[in-house]
mmCIF file of the C-alpha atoms, coordinates in Angstrom:
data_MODEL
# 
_entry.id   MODEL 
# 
loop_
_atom_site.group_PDB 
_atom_site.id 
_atom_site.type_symbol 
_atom_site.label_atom_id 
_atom_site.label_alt_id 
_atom_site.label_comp_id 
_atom_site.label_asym_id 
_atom_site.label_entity_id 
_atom_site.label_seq_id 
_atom_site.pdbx_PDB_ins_code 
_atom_site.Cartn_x 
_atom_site.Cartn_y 
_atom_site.Cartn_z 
_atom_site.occupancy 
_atom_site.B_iso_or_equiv 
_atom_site.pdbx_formal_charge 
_atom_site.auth_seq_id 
_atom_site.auth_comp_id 
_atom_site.auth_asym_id 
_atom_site.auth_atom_id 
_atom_site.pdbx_PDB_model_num 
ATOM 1  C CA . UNK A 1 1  ? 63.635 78.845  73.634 1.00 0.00 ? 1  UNK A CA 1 
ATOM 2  C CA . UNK A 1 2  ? 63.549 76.512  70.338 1.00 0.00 ? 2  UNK A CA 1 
ATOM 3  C CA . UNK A 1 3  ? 66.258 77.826  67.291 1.00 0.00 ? 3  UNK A CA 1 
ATOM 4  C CA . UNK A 1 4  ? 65.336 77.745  63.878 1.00 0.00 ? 4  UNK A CA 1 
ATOM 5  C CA . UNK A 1 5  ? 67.229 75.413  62.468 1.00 0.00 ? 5  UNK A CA 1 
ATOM 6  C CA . UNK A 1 6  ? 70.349 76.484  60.137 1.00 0.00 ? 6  UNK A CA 1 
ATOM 7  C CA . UNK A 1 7  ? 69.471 77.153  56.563 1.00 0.00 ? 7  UNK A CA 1 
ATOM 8  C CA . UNK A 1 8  ? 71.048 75.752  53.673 1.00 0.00 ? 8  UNK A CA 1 
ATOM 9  C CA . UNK A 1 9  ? 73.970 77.578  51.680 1.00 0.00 ? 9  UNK A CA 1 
ATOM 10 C CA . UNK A 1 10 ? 72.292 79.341  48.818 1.00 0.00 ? 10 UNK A CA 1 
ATOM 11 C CA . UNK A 1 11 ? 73.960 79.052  45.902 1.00 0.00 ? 11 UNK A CA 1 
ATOM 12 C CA . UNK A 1 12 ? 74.792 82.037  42.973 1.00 0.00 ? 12 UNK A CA 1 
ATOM 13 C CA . UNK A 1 13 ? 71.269 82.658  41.701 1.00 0.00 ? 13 UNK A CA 1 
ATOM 14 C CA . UNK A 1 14 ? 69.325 82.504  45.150 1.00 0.00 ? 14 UNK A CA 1 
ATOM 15 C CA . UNK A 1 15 ? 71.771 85.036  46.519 1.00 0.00 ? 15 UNK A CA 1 
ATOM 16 C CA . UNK A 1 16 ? 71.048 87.402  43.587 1.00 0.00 ? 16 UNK A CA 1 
ATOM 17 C CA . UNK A 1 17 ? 67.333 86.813  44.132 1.00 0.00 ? 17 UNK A CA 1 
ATOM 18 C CA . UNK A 1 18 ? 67.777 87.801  48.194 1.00 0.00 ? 18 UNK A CA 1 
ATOM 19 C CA . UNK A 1 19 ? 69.788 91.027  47.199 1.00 0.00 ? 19 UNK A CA 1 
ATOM 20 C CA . UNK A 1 20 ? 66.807 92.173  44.405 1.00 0.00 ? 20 UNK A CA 1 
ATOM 21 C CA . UNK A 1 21 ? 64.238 91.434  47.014 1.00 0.00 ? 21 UNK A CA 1 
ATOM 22 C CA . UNK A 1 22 ? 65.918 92.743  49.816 1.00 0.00 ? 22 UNK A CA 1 
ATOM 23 C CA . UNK A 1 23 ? 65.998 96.023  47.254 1.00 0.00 ? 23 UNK A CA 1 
ATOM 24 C CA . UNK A 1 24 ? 61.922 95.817  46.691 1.00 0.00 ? 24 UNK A CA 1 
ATOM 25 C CA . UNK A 1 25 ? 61.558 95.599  50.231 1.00 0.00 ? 25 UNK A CA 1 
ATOM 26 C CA . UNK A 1 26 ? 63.598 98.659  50.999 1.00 0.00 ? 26 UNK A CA 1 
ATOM 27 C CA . UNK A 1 27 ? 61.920 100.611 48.879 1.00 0.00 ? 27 UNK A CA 1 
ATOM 28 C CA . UNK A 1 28 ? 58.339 99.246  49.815 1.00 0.00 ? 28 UNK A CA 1 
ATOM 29 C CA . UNK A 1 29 ? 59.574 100.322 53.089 1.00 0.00 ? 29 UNK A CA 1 
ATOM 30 C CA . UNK A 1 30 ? 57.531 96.706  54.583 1.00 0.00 ? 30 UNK A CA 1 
ATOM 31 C CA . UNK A 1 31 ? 60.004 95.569  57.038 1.00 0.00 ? 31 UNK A CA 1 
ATOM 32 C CA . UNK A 1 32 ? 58.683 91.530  56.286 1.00 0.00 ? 32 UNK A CA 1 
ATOM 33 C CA . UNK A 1 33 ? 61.083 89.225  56.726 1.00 0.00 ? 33 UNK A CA 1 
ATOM 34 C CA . UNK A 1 34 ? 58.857 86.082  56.422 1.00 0.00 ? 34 UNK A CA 1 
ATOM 35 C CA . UNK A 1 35 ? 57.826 87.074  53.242 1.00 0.00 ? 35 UNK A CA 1 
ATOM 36 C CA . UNK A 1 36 ? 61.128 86.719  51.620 1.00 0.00 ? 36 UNK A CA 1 
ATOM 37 C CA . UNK A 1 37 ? 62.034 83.633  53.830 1.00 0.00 ? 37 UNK A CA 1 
ATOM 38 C CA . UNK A 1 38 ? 58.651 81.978  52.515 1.00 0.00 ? 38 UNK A CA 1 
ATOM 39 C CA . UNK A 1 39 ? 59.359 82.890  48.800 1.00 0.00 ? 39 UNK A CA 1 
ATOM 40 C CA . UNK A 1 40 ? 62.657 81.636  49.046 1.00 0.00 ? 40 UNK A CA 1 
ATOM 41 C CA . UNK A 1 41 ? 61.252 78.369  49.972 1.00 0.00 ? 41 UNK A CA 1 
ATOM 42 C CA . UNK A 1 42 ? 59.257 78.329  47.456 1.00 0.00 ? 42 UNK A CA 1 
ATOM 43 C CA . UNK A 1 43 ? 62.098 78.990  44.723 1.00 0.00 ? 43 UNK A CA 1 
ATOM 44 C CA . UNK A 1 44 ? 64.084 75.953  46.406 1.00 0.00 ? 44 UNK A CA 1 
ATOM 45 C CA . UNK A 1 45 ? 61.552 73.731  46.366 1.00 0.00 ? 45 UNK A CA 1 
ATOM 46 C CA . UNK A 1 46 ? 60.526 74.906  42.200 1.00 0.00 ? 46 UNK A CA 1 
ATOM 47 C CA . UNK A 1 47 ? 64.708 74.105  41.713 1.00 0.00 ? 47 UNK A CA 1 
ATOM 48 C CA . UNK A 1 48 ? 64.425 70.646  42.970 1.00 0.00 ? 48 UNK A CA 1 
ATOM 49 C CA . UNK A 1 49 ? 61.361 70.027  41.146 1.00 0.00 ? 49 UNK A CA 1 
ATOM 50 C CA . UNK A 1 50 ? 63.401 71.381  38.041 1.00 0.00 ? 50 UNK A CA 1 
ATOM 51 C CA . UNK A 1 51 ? 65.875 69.008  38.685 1.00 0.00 ? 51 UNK A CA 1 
ATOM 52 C CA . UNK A 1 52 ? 63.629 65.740  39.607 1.00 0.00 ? 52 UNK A CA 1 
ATOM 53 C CA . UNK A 1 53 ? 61.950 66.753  36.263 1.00 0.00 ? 53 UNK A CA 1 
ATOM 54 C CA . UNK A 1 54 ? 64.804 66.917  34.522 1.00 0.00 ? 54 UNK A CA 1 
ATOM 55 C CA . UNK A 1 55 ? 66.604 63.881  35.498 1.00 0.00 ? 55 UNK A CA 1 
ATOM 56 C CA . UNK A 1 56 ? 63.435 61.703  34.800 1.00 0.00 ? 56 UNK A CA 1 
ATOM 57 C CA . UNK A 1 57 ? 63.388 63.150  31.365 1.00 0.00 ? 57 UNK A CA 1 
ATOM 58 C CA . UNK A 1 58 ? 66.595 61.920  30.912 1.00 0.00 ? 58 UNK A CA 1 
ATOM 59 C CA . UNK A 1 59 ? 66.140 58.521  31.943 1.00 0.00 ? 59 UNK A CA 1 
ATOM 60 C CA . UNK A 1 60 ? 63.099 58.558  29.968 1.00 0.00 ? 60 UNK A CA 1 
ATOM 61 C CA . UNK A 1 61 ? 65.010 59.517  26.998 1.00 0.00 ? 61 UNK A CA 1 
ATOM 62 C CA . UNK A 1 62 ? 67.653 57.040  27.724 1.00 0.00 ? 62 UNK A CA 1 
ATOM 63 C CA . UNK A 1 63 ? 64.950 54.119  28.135 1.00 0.00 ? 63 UNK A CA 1 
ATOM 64 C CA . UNK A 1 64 ? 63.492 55.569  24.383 1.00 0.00 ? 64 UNK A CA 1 
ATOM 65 C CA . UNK A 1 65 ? 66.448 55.104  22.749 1.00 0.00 ? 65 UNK A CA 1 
ATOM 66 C CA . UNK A 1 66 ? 67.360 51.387  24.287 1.00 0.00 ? 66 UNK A CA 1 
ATOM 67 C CA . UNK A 1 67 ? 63.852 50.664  23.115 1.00 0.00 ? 67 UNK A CA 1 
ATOM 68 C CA . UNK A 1 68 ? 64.502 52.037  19.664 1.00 0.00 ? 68 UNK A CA 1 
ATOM 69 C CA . UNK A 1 69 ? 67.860 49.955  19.721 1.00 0.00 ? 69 UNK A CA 1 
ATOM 70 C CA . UNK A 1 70 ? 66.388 46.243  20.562 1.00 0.00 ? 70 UNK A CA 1 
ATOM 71 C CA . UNK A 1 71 ? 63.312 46.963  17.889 1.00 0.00 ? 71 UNK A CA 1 
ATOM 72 C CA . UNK A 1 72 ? 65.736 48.384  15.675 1.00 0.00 ? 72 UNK A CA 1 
ATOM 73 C CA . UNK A 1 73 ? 68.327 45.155  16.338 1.00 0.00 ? 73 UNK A CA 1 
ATOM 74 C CA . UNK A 1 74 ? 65.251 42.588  16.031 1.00 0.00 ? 74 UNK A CA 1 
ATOM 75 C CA . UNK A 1 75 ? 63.449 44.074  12.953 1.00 0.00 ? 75 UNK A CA 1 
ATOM 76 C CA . UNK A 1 76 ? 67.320 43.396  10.760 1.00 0.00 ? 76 UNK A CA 1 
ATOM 77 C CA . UNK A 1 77 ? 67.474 39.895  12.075 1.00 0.00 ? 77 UNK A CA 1 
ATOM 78 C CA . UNK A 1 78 ? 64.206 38.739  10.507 1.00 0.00 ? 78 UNK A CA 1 
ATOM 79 C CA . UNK A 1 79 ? 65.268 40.380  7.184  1.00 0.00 ? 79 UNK A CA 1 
# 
């Protein structure tokens, strides 16, 4: 018989998620487990989208203002 394999630690906010949807599920009185498993996929993989996102605005913003510094730097030498 295969095993799942382990899952990873959930961190603050996923664990408050699990406890309100273990909640909607006990009063739905729907006993499915796969449900919740599959949406908290999904909310993993929507936080490390967040993240990617997030990180390639900030190199994008970083890359903007090096930009702005060179044009900047060779627009006052030509003065």
């Amino acid at each position: 018989m295969s095993e799942l394999p382990p899952e990873r630690p959930t961190n603050p906010a996923e664990q408050r998620l699990s406890l309100l949807l273990e909640e909607l599920r006990r009063e739905a009185g729907d006993d499915d487990r796969a449900f919740v498993g599959s949406l908290m996929r999904h909310v993993r993989v929507q936080s490390l989208l967040r993240e990617l996102l997030s990180a390639v605005g900030g190199l994008t913003l970083a890359v903007r203002e090096a930009l702005a510094l060179l044009f900047a730097s060779r627009s006052g030498e030509n003065r």
